[in-house]
C-alpha positions in Angstrom: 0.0 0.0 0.0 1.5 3.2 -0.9 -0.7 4.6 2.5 -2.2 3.8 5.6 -6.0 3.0 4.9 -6.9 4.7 7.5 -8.2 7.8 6.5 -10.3 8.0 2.8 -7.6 10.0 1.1 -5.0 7.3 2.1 -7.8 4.5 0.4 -8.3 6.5 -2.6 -4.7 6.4 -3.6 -4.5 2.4 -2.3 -7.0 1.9 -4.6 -4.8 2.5 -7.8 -4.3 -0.3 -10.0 -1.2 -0.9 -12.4 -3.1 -2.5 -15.7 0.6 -4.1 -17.9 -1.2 -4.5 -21.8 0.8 -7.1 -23.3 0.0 -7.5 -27.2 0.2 -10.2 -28.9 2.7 -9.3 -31.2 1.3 -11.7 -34.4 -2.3 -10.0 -33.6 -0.3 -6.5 -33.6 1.1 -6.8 -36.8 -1.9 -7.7 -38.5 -3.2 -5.2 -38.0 -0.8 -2.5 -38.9 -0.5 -4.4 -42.0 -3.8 -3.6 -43.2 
């Protein structure tokens, strides 16, 4: 946690969530081949 969850402020920014898109890369390039 990057805060104590004790207050609502410190549970807001707990609440973040890191989202890692991994393409896949054949799927990628079909499409810029179009």
């Amino acid at each position: 946690p990057l805060d104590l969850s004790n207050t609502v402020e410190g549970r807001k920014k707990n609440r973040r969530i890191e989202v890692i898109l991994t393409p896949k890369l054949d799927e990628l390039l079909k499409l810029l081949g179009e």
